[in-house]
C-alpha positions, 0 to 999 in steps of 0.5 A: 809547759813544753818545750820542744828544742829551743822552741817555745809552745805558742802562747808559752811566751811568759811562763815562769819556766820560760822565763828561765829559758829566755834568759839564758838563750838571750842574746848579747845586747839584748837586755830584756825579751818582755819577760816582765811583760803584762806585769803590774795590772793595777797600774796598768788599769790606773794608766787606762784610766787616766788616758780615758779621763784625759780625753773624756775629761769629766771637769768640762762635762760635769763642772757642777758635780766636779768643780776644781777637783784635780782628778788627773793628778790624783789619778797619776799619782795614785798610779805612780804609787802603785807602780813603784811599790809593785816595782820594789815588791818584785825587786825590778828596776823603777824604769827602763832608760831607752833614749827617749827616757834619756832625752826626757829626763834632760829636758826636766834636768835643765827646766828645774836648774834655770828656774831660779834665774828665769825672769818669772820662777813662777811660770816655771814651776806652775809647768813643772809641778802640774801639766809637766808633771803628769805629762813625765809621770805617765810617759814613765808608766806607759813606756814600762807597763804597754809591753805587750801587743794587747795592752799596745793595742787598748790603748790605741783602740781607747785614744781613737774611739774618745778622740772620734767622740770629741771630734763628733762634738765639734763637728756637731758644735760648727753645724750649730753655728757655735764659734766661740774661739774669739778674735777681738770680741768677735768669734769666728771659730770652734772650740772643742767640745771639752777643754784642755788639749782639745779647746783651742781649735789648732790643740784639737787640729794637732791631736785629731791628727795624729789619731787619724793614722792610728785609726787608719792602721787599727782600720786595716788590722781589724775584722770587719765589724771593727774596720767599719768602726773604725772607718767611721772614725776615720772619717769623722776625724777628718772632719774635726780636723777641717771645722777647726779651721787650723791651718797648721792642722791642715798641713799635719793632716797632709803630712800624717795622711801622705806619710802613711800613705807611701808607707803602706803603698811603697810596693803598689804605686798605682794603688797608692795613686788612686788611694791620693786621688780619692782622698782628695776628692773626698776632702775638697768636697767635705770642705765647708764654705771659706775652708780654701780662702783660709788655706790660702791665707798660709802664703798669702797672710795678707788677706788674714782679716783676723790679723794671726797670720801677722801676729804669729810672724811677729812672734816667730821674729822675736822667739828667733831673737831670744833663741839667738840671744841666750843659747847656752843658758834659756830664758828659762821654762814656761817663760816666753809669754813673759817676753812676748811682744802680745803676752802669747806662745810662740806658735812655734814648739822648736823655737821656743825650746830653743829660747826657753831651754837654750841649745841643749834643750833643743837637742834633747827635744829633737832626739825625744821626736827623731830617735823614735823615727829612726827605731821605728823605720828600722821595725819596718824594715825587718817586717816588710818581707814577712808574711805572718799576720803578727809581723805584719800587725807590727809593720802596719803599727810602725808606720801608722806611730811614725806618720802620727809623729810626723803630723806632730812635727808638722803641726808643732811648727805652728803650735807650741805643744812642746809641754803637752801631751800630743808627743808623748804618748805616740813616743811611748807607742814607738818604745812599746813596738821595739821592746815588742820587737826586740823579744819576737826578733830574739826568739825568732830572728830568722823571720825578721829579714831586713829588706835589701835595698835597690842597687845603686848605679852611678850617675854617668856609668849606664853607658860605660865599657864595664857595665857593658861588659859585666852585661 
Protein backbone atom coordinates (compact mmCIF):
# COMPACT_ATOMS: atom_id res chain seq x y z
CA UNK A 1 0.00 0.00 0.00
CA UNK A 2 1.42 3.81 -0.71
CA UNK A 3 1.41 6.24 1.26
CA UNK A 4 2.06 9.46 0.12
CA UNK A 5 2.57 12.26 2.85
CA UNK A 6 0.06 11.75 5.58
CA UNK A 7 -2.49 10.80 2.76
CA UNK A 8 -4.00 7.57 2.25
CA UNK A 9 -4.28 5.97 -1.62
CA UNK A 10 -7.95 5.65 -2.31
CA UNK A 11 -9.61 2.53 -1.37
CA UNK A 12 -6.59 2.25 1.10
CA UNK A 13 -8.87 3.12 4.19
CA UNK A 14 -8.63 -0.44 5.96
CA UNK A 15 -5.19 -2.01 5.40
CA UNK A 16 -3.35 -3.27 8.08
CA UNK A 17 -0.70 -0.76 7.33
CA UNK A 18 -3.06 2.01 7.60
CA UNK A 19 -4.48 1.05 10.41
CA UNK A 20 -1.15 1.63 12.33
CA UNK A 21 -1.18 5.11 10.17
CA UNK A 22 -4.62 6.20 11.39
CA UNK A 23 -4.04 5.43 14.81
CA UNK A 24 -1.41 7.53 15.49
CA UNK A 25 -2.41 10.60 13.42
CA UNK A 26 -5.87 10.29 14.98
CA UNK A 27 -6.93 12.72 16.88
CA UNK A 28 -8.15 13.82 20.58
CA UNK A 29 -11.43 12.68 21.14
CA UNK A 30 -11.95 10.73 18.35
CA UNK A 31 -12.00 7.00 19.71
CA UNK A 32 -12.06 5.00 16.55
CA UNK A 33 -11.79 6.11 12.75
CA UNK A 34 -13.76 2.66 11.56
CA UNK A 35 -10.72 0.97 11.43
CA UNK A 36 -12.69 -2.32 12.54
CA UNK A 37 -14.81 -1.33 9.84
CA UNK A 38 -16.26 -4.57 7.52
CA UNK A 39 -15.20 -6.77 10.18
CA UNK A 40 -17.06 -9.76 11.54
CA UNK A 41 -19.01 -11.07 8.09
CA UNK A 42 -20.63 -13.87 9.38
CA UNK A 43 -22.24 -11.85 11.81
CA UNK A 44 -23.18 -9.34 9.53
CA UNK A 45 -24.68 -12.11 7.14
CA UNK A 46 -26.84 -13.26 10.35
CA UNK A 47 -27.81 -9.36 10.98
CA UNK A 48 -29.13 -9.42 7.10
CA UNK A 49 -30.82 -12.38 7.61
CA UNK A 50 -32.72 -11.66 10.52
CA UNK A 51 -33.84 -8.05 9.07
CA UNK A 52 -35.04 -10.25 5.60
CA UNK A 53 -36.97 -12.43 7.66
CA UNK A 54 -38.01 -9.82 10.03
CA UNK A 55 -40.13 -8.32 7.03
CA UNK A 56 -40.58 -11.20 4.90
CA UNK A 57 -41.56 -13.15 7.95
CA UNK A 58 -41.82 -16.73 6.55
CA UNK A 59 -44.22 -17.89 9.98
CA UNK A 60 -47.18 -16.06 8.00
CA UNK A 61 -46.23 -16.88 4.50
CA UNK A 62 -45.72 -20.64 5.02
CA UNK A 63 -47.62 -21.42 8.47
CA UNK A 64 -48.08 -25.24 7.58
CA UNK A 65 -44.36 -25.69 6.69
CA UNK A 66 -43.10 -23.34 9.91
CA UNK A 67 -45.99 -23.46 12.60
CA UNK A 68 -44.77 -22.09 15.84
CA UNK A 69 -41.03 -22.11 15.15
CA UNK A 70 -39.35 -18.92 16.67
CA UNK A 71 -37.07 -18.43 13.56
CA UNK A 72 -36.22 -14.66 14.61
CA UNK A 73 -35.12 -15.59 17.91
CA UNK A 74 -32.96 -18.50 16.92
CA UNK A 75 -31.41 -16.34 14.27
CA UNK A 76 -30.59 -13.65 16.79
CA UNK A 77 -29.22 -15.42 19.12
CA UNK A 78 -27.28 -17.56 16.70
CA UNK A 79 -25.99 -14.36 15.65
CA UNK A 80 -25.14 -13.01 18.81
CA UNK A 81 -22.91 -15.88 19.48
CA UNK A 82 -21.26 -15.59 16.52
CA UNK A 83 -20.60 -11.99 17.05
CA UNK A 84 -19.09 -12.28 20.68
CA UNK A 85 -16.76 -15.05 19.90
CA UNK A 86 -15.49 -13.24 17.01
CA UNK A 87 -15.28 -10.05 19.43
CA UNK A 88 -13.16 -12.30 22.00
CA UNK A 89 -11.22 -13.89 19.02
CA UNK A 90 -9.92 -10.40 18.25
CA UNK A 91 -9.68 -8.96 21.73
CA UNK A 92 -12.10 -5.85 20.81
CA UNK A 93 -14.54 -4.70 23.01
CA UNK A 94 -18.28 -6.35 22.88
CA UNK A 95 -20.01 -3.01 22.00
CA UNK A 96 -19.58 0.55 21.40
CA UNK A 97 -21.54 2.90 24.21
CA UNK A 98 -22.67 6.03 22.08
CA UNK A 99 -25.49 7.59 23.91
CA UNK A 100 -28.04 5.70 22.32
CA UNK A 101 -26.58 2.59 23.77
CA UNK A 102 -26.40 4.37 26.99
CA UNK A 103 -30.16 5.22 26.77
CA UNK A 104 -31.19 1.83 25.74
CA UNK A 105 -29.50 0.18 28.25
CA UNK A 106 -31.54 2.42 30.96
CA UNK A 107 -34.71 1.65 29.55
CA UNK A 108 -33.69 -2.22 30.05
CA UNK A 109 -32.13 -1.59 33.61
CA UNK A 110 -35.29 0.11 35.03
CA UNK A 111 -37.89 -2.45 33.05
CA UNK A 112 -36.15 -5.54 34.80
CA UNK A 113 -35.93 -3.66 38.49
CA UNK A 114 -39.77 -2.88 38.43
CA UNK A 115 -40.55 -6.19 37.35
CA UNK A 116 -41.17 -7.73 40.76
CA UNK A 117 -43.18 -5.17 42.13
CA UNK A 118 -45.47 -4.71 38.78
CA UNK A 119 -48.93 -5.50 39.25
CA UNK A 120 -48.49 -8.62 36.56
CA UNK A 121 -44.49 -9.57 36.58
CA UNK A 122 -45.60 -11.88 33.77
CA UNK A 123 -46.24 -9.15 31.34
CA UNK A 124 -42.95 -7.73 31.90
CA UNK A 125 -41.18 -10.69 31.32
CA UNK A 126 -43.07 -12.18 28.19
CA UNK A 127 -41.60 -8.32 26.59
CA UNK A 128 -38.43 -8.69 27.92
CA UNK A 129 -37.30 -12.28 27.10
CA UNK A 130 -38.82 -12.23 23.67
CA UNK A 131 -39.97 -9.06 21.41
CA UNK A 132 -37.39 -6.75 23.78
CA UNK A 133 -34.95 -9.02 23.58
CA UNK A 134 -34.42 -9.49 20.07
CA UNK A 135 -35.24 -5.90 19.44
CA UNK A 136 -31.75 -4.88 22.22
CA UNK A 137 -29.86 -7.82 20.81
CA UNK A 138 -30.05 -6.44 17.13
CA UNK A 139 -29.67 -2.95 17.67
CA UNK A 140 -26.60 -4.09 19.42
CA UNK A 141 -25.12 -5.85 16.32
CA UNK A 142 -26.21 -3.21 13.94
CA UNK A 143 -24.69 -0.35 15.77
CA UNK A 144 -21.19 -2.46 15.90
CA UNK A 145 -21.36 -4.40 12.46
CA UNK A 146 -23.18 -1.44 9.90
CA UNK A 147 -19.69 0.71 9.88
CA UNK A 148 -19.40 1.08 6.47
CA UNK A 149 -21.51 3.00 3.56
CA UNK A 150 -21.79 -0.39 1.82
CA UNK A 151 -22.96 -2.37 4.41
CA UNK A 152 -25.09 1.07 5.54
CA UNK A 153 -26.47 0.84 2.52
CA UNK A 154 -27.74 -2.85 1.99
CA UNK A 155 -29.43 -2.80 4.32
CA UNK A 156 -31.32 0.07 3.55
CA UNK A 157 -31.85 -1.04 -0.24
CA UNK A 158 -33.22 -4.46 1.75
CA UNK A 159 -35.89 -2.63 4.24
CA UNK A 160 -37.13 -0.60 1.46
CA UNK A 161 -37.40 -3.37 -1.57
CA UNK A 162 -39.46 -5.99 1.38
CA UNK A 163 -41.43 -2.86 2.95
CA UNK A 164 -42.41 -2.15 -1.03
CA UNK A 165 -43.63 -5.70 -1.18
CA UNK A 166 -45.63 -5.81 2.00
CA UNK A 167 -47.07 -2.84 0.98
CA UNK A 168 -47.95 -4.24 -2.61
CA UNK A 169 -49.69 -6.99 -0.65
CA UNK A 170 -51.80 -4.65 1.17
CA UNK A 171 -52.54 -2.46 -1.84
CA UNK A 172 -53.48 -5.68 -3.47
CA UNK A 173 -55.41 -6.85 -0.44
CA UNK A 174 -57.96 -3.11 -0.29
CA UNK A 175 -58.41 -3.78 -4.05
CA UNK A 176 -60.11 -7.14 -3.17
CA UNK A 177 -62.06 -5.71 -0.86
CA UNK A 178 -60.53 -8.00 2.08
CA UNK A 179 -61.07 -5.75 5.35
CA UNK A 180 -60.29 -8.02 7.77
CA UNK A 181 -58.98 -5.42 10.61
CA UNK A 182 -62.51 -5.62 12.99
CA UNK A 183 -64.39 -3.37 14.91
CA UNK A 184 -67.45 -5.06 16.86
CA UNK A 185 -67.43 -7.94 14.50
CA UNK A 186 -67.91 -5.99 11.70
CA UNK A 187 -64.39 -5.24 9.31
CA UNK A 188 -63.64 -2.13 8.09
CA UNK A 189 -60.28 -1.98 7.46
CA UNK A 190 -56.94 -3.76 6.05
CA UNK A 191 -54.58 -5.80 7.51
CA UNK A 192 -50.92 -6.38 6.19
CA UNK A 193 -50.17 -8.69 4.08
CA UNK A 194 -48.12 -10.56 7.03
CA UNK A 195 -48.24 -10.06 10.46
CA UNK A 196 -46.09 -8.78 13.44
CA UNK A 197 -45.24 -5.07 13.07
CA UNK A 198 -47.24 -4.75 9.80
CA UNK A 199 -50.81 -6.67 10.72
CA UNK A 200 -52.44 -4.00 12.67
CA UNK A 201 -53.08 -1.34 9.67
CA UNK A 202 -51.60 2.12 11.98
CA UNK A 203 -48.03 -0.74 12.82
CA UNK A 204 -48.05 -1.24 9.00
CA UNK A 205 -48.86 2.92 8.41
CA UNK A 206 -45.80 3.58 10.97
CA UNK A 207 -43.43 1.35 9.30
CA UNK A 208 -44.24 2.43 5.58
CA UNK A 209 -43.51 5.60 6.96
CA UNK A 210 -40.48 5.69 7.69
CA UNK A 211 -39.37 3.72 4.68
CA UNK A 212 -40.88 6.23 2.63
CA UNK A 213 -37.89 8.96 3.25
CA UNK A 214 -35.22 6.33 2.68
CA UNK A 215 -36.53 5.18 -0.68
CA UNK A 216 -36.70 8.83 -1.69
CA UNK A 217 -32.95 9.61 -0.58
CA UNK A 218 -31.88 5.75 -2.13
CA UNK A 219 -34.03 7.32 -5.34
CA UNK A 220 -31.79 10.61 -5.52
CA UNK A 221 -28.64 8.46 -4.88
CA UNK A 222 -28.78 5.82 -7.41
CA UNK A 223 -28.13 5.56 -11.30
CA UNK A 224 -31.06 5.35 -13.43
CA UNK A 225 -32.08 1.69 -13.40
CA UNK A 226 -32.12 1.94 -9.46
CA UNK A 227 -34.19 5.61 -9.09
CA UNK A 228 -36.79 3.89 -11.10
CA UNK A 229 -36.77 1.13 -8.87
CA UNK A 230 -36.87 2.86 -6.35
CA UNK A 231 -39.37 5.34 -7.45
CA UNK A 232 -41.83 2.87 -7.82
CA UNK A 233 -41.05 2.13 -4.37
CA UNK A 234 -41.88 5.27 -3.44
CA UNK A 235 -45.06 5.15 -4.88
CA UNK A 236 -46.27 2.21 -3.76
CA UNK A 237 -45.29 2.94 -0.36
CA UNK A 238 -47.63 5.77 -0.09
CA UNK A 239 -50.08 3.94 -1.32
CA UNK A 240 -49.74 1.07 1.61
CA UNK A 241 -49.68 4.27 3.72
CA UNK A 242 -53.55 5.56 2.45
CA UNK A 243 -55.38 1.91 2.19
CA UNK A 244 -54.51 1.39 5.71
CA UNK A 245 -56.73 4.30 6.71
CA UNK A 246 -54.32 5.39 9.51
CA UNK A 247 -54.86 8.67 10.71
CA UNK A 248 -51.69 8.80 12.67
CA UNK A 249 -50.05 7.31 9.37
CA UNK A 250 -51.36 10.02 7.55
CA UNK A 251 -50.15 12.58 9.76
CA UNK A 252 -46.43 10.61 9.81
CA UNK A 253 -46.73 10.59 6.24
CA UNK A 254 -46.79 14.43 6.17
CA UNK A 255 -44.51 14.99 8.53
CA UNK A 256 -41.53 12.56 7.21
CA UNK A 257 -42.50 13.72 3.44
CA UNK A 258 -42.41 17.63 4.67
CA UNK A 259 -39.15 17.24 6.77
CA UNK A 260 -37.47 15.54 3.97
CA UNK A 261 -38.64 18.03 1.62
CA UNK A 262 -37.26 21.25 3.50
CA UNK A 263 -34.09 19.26 4.18
CA UNK A 264 -33.38 18.95 0.67
CA UNK A 265 -34.89 22.22 -0.61
CA UNK A 266 -33.57 24.61 1.77
CA UNK A 267 -31.43 26.24 -1.02
CA UNK A 268 -34.31 26.23 -3.76
CA UNK A 269 -37.58 27.32 -2.43
CA UNK A 270 -39.60 27.49 -5.53
CA UNK A 271 -38.32 24.18 -6.29
CA UNK A 272 -39.25 23.04 -3.12
CA UNK A 273 -42.83 24.63 -3.62
CA UNK A 274 -43.70 23.09 -6.92
CA UNK A 275 -42.13 19.72 -5.38
CA UNK A 276 -45.05 20.37 -2.12
CA UNK A 277 -47.71 20.99 -4.84
CA UNK A 278 -47.28 18.16 -6.94
CA UNK A 279 -47.06 15.69 -4.05
CA UNK A 280 -50.25 17.03 -3.05
CA UNK A 281 -51.74 16.60 -6.04
CA UNK A 282 -50.56 13.27 -6.40
CA UNK A 283 -51.97 12.17 -3.35
CA UNK A 284 -55.67 13.76 -3.28
CA UNK A 285 -56.05 12.15 -6.52
CA UNK A 286 -54.51 8.28 -5.28
CA UNK A 287 -57.02 8.99 -2.32
CA UNK A 288 -59.70 6.09 -2.10
CA UNK A 289 -63.36 6.90 -1.55
CA UNK A 290 -63.97 7.84 2.56
CA UNK A 291 -60.06 8.40 2.76
CA UNK A 292 -60.95 12.45 3.58
CA UNK A 293 -64.38 11.92 5.85
CA UNK A 294 -61.93 9.74 7.92
CA UNK A 295 -58.95 12.45 8.29
CA UNK A 296 -61.37 14.75 9.23
CA UNK A 297 -62.46 12.45 12.02
CA UNK A 298 -59.02 13.74 13.55
CA UNK A 299 -60.50 17.14 14.78
CA UNK A 300 -63.90 16.20 14.31
CA UNK A 301 -64.25 12.61 16.49
CA UNK A 302 -67.65 13.08 16.66
CA UNK A 303 -68.52 11.82 13.35
CA UNK A 304 -65.95 8.48 14.10
CA UNK A 305 -68.84 5.85 13.72
CA UNK A 306 -66.42 3.16 14.74
CA UNK A 307 -66.04 4.80 18.32
CA UNK A 308 -61.45 4.63 18.22
CA UNK A 309 -61.16 8.27 18.11
CA UNK A 310 -63.41 8.20 21.78
CA UNK A 311 -61.84 5.36 22.65
CA UNK A 312 -58.38 6.49 22.40
CA UNK A 313 -59.19 9.94 24.51
CA UNK A 314 -60.30 7.77 27.08
CA UNK A 315 -57.27 5.85 27.17
CA UNK A 316 -55.03 9.23 26.83
CA UNK A 317 -56.98 10.32 30.23
CA UNK A 318 -56.14 7.41 32.09
CA UNK A 319 -52.24 6.93 30.86
CA UNK A 320 -52.09 10.62 31.64
CA UNK A 321 -53.25 9.83 35.25
CA UNK A 322 -50.94 6.69 35.72
CA UNK A 323 -48.02 8.66 34.45
CA UNK A 324 -48.98 11.51 37.11
CA UNK A 325 -49.59 9.08 39.41
CA UNK A 326 -46.43 6.98 39.70
CA UNK A 327 -43.42 9.19 38.45
CA UNK A 328 -40.46 7.91 40.37
CA UNK A 329 -41.47 4.37 40.26
CA UNK A 330 -43.64 2.89 36.73
CA UNK A 331 -46.56 0.42 36.95
CA UNK A 332 -43.99 -1.39 35.62
CA UNK A 333 -43.06 -2.65 31.70
CA UNK A 334 -45.70 -4.23 29.63
CA UNK A 335 -48.26 -3.35 32.26
CA UNK A 336 -50.75 -0.52 31.08
CA UNK A 337 -53.26 -2.89 29.47
CA UNK A 338 -53.43 -4.50 33.10
CA UNK A 339 -54.90 -0.66 34.00
CA UNK A 340 -56.45 0.05 31.04
CA UNK A 341 -60.12 1.03 31.01
CA UNK A 342 -60.77 -1.44 27.44
CA UNK A 343 -57.76 -3.89 28.46
CA UNK A 344 -55.75 -2.10 25.14
CA UNK A 345 -52.30 0.21 24.57
CA UNK A 346 -52.20 3.55 25.11
CA UNK A 347 -51.98 4.60 21.53
CA UNK A 348 -49.64 6.70 22.79
CA UNK A 349 -45.68 5.47 23.26
CA UNK A 350 -44.41 8.78 25.41
CA UNK A 351 -47.24 8.57 27.86
CA UNK A 352 -46.98 5.16 28.22
CA UNK A 353 -43.31 5.32 28.82
CA UNK A 354 -44.15 7.70 31.18
CA UNK A 355 -46.69 5.19 33.35
CA UNK A 356 -44.77 2.27 32.72
CA UNK A 357 -41.14 3.62 33.33
CA UNK A 358 -41.86 6.55 35.57
CA UNK A 359 -39.91 9.66 34.65
CA UNK A 360 -36.41 8.45 34.06
CA UNK A 361 -37.61 6.00 31.62
CA UNK A 362 -39.16 8.92 29.54
CA UNK A 363 -35.78 10.69 29.68
CA UNK A 364 -34.00 7.78 28.54
CA UNK A 365 -36.39 7.27 25.80
CA UNK A 366 -36.70 10.90 24.39
CA UNK A 367 -32.68 10.85 24.27
CA UNK A 368 -32.84 7.39 22.68
CA UNK A 369 -35.10 9.40 19.69
CA UNK A 370 -33.81 13.16 19.97
CA UNK A 371 -29.67 12.59 20.28
CA UNK A 372 -29.85 10.93 16.95
CA UNK A 373 -31.48 14.23 15.54
CA UNK A 374 -29.18 16.33 16.92
CA UNK A 375 -25.84 13.98 15.40
CA UNK A 376 -27.50 13.97 12.67
CA UNK A 377 -28.03 17.83 11.93
CA UNK A 378 -24.75 18.22 12.78
CA UNK A 379 -23.44 15.76 9.65
CA UNK A 380 -25.68 17.85 7.48
CA UNK A 381 -24.34 20.84 8.47
CA UNK A 382 -20.75 19.78 7.73
CA UNK A 383 -21.57 18.48 4.18
CA UNK A 384 -24.16 20.98 2.93
CA UNK A 385 -21.01 22.92 1.15
CA UNK A 386 -19.01 19.91 -0.22
CA UNK A 387 -19.35 19.23 -3.50
CA UNK A 388 -17.87 15.42 -3.78
CA UNK A 389 -20.63 12.77 -4.40
CA UNK A 390 -19.51 10.75 -1.01
CA UNK A 391 -20.25 14.08 0.93
CA UNK A 392 -23.26 14.52 -0.62
CA UNK A 393 -24.32 10.70 -0.28
CA UNK A 394 -23.90 11.26 3.57
CA UNK A 395 -25.68 14.40 3.36
CA UNK A 396 -28.97 13.10 1.28
CA UNK A 397 -28.46 10.02 3.92
CA UNK A 398 -28.61 12.26 7.29
CA UNK A 399 -31.67 13.70 6.19
CA UNK A 400 -33.55 10.96 4.71
CA UNK A 401 -32.68 8.92 8.58
CA UNK A 402 -33.65 12.31 10.34
CA UNK A 403 -37.39 12.59 8.46
CA UNK A 404 -37.73 8.54 9.07
CA UNK A 405 -37.29 9.58 12.80
CA UNK A 406 -39.58 12.45 12.72
CA UNK A 407 -42.41 10.32 11.02
CA UNK A 408 -41.90 7.78 14.15
CA UNK A 409 -42.21 10.54 16.81
CA UNK A 410 -45.38 11.65 14.84
CA UNK A 411 -46.66 8.39 14.61
CA UNK A 412 -45.66 7.28 17.88
CA UNK A 413 -48.24 9.85 19.35
CA UNK A 414 -50.86 7.86 18.26
CA UNK A 415 -49.36 4.31 18.63
CA UNK A 416 -47.72 2.42 21.30
CA UNK A 417 -44.56 1.07 19.44
CA UNK A 418 -42.27 2.28 22.25
CA UNK A 419 -40.92 -2.03 22.51
CA UNK A 420 -41.11 -2.48 18.62
CA UNK A 421 -38.89 -2.43 16.09
CA UNK A 422 -40.01 0.84 13.97
CA UNK A 423 -37.08 3.07 16.45
CA UNK A 424 -34.62 1.22 16.56
CA UNK A 425 -33.32 0.48 13.47
CA UNK A 426 -33.34 4.23 11.83
CA UNK A 427 -31.41 4.72 15.32
CA UNK A 428 -28.80 2.70 14.59
CA UNK A 429 -28.77 4.05 10.98
CA UNK A 430 -27.98 7.60 12.76
CA UNK A 431 -25.05 5.60 14.81
CA UNK A 432 -24.00 4.20 11.50
CA UNK A 433 -23.63 7.70 9.77
CA UNK A 434 -21.46 9.29 12.49
CA UNK A 435 -19.05 6.71 13.02
CA UNK A 436 -18.79 6.85 9.00
CA UNK A 437 -18.33 10.74 9.63
CA UNK A 438 -16.21 10.75 12.20
CA UNK A 439 -13.46 8.45 10.22
CA UNK A 440 -13.94 10.64 6.75
CA UNK A 441 -13.97 13.87 8.83
CA UNK A 442 -10.83 12.87 10.75
CA UNK A 443 -8.77 11.92 7.67
CA UNK A 444 -9.89 14.96 5.74
CA UNK A 445 -11.30 17.38 7.93
CA UNK A 446 -10.62 20.42 5.65
CA UNK A 447 -13.46 19.16 3.42
CA UNK A 448 -16.06 19.21 6.00
CA UNK A 449 -16.85 23.07 6.36
CA UNK A 450 -19.67 23.68 8.52
CA UNK A 451 -22.26 26.09 6.99
CA UNK A 452 -22.15 29.71 8.31
CA UNK A 453 -25.21 30.55 9.81
CA UNK A 454 -27.15 33.95 8.40
CA UNK A 455 -26.78 36.91 10.34
CA UNK A 456 -28.98 37.94 12.67
CA UNK A 457 -30.04 41.70 12.85
CA UNK A 458 -31.99 42.86 16.07
CA UNK A 459 -35.43 43.51 16.01
CA UNK A 460 -35.82 47.66 16.02
CA UNK A 461 -32.04 48.10 14.80
CA UNK A 462 -32.49 48.27 10.72
CA UNK A 463 -33.25 51.68 10.97
CA UNK A 464 -30.98 52.71 13.85
CA UNK A 465 -27.60 55.54 13.25
CA UNK A 466 -25.06 52.66 13.68
CA UNK A 467 -26.37 50.40 11.20
CA UNK A 468 -26.63 53.36 9.20
CA UNK A 469 -23.16 54.30 9.78
CA UNK A 470 -21.63 51.00 9.42
CA UNK A 471 -23.67 51.06 5.91
Amino acid sequence: MLVRGNKLEPGMLFGRHAEGLLLKQRPKGVRHLGLEAAGHPLAFVGLFVFTLLLYVRPNDLFPDFFGDLAILKFIAIGTLIVYIIGKVGAGELITIWPIEMRALALIVVIGIAITPVAASPKHSIDMLSDTFFKVVVIFVLMINLVDTRQRLLRILKLVVVCGSGIAIGSIWKFAEGKFTATIQGVGVRIEGAVGGIFGNPNDLAMALDMLLPISIILMLNSKPAGRILFLICTLVLTMGVIVSFSRGGFLGLAASGGVLLWKLGRHNKFTTALAALGACAILVMAMPAGYSDRLFTIVQTEKDTTGSAKERQDELKRVTFLAVRHPIIGIGLNNYPVYSNHAIRAHNSFLEVAAELGVLGLIAYLILIFAPLKRLKRIERETSLTGDAQSRELHLLSAGVSAAIIGYVVCAVFSSAQYQWYLYYPVAYAVALKRIHDAERALNPEKFVPEKPKQKIKLGRVWSRGVGAEA
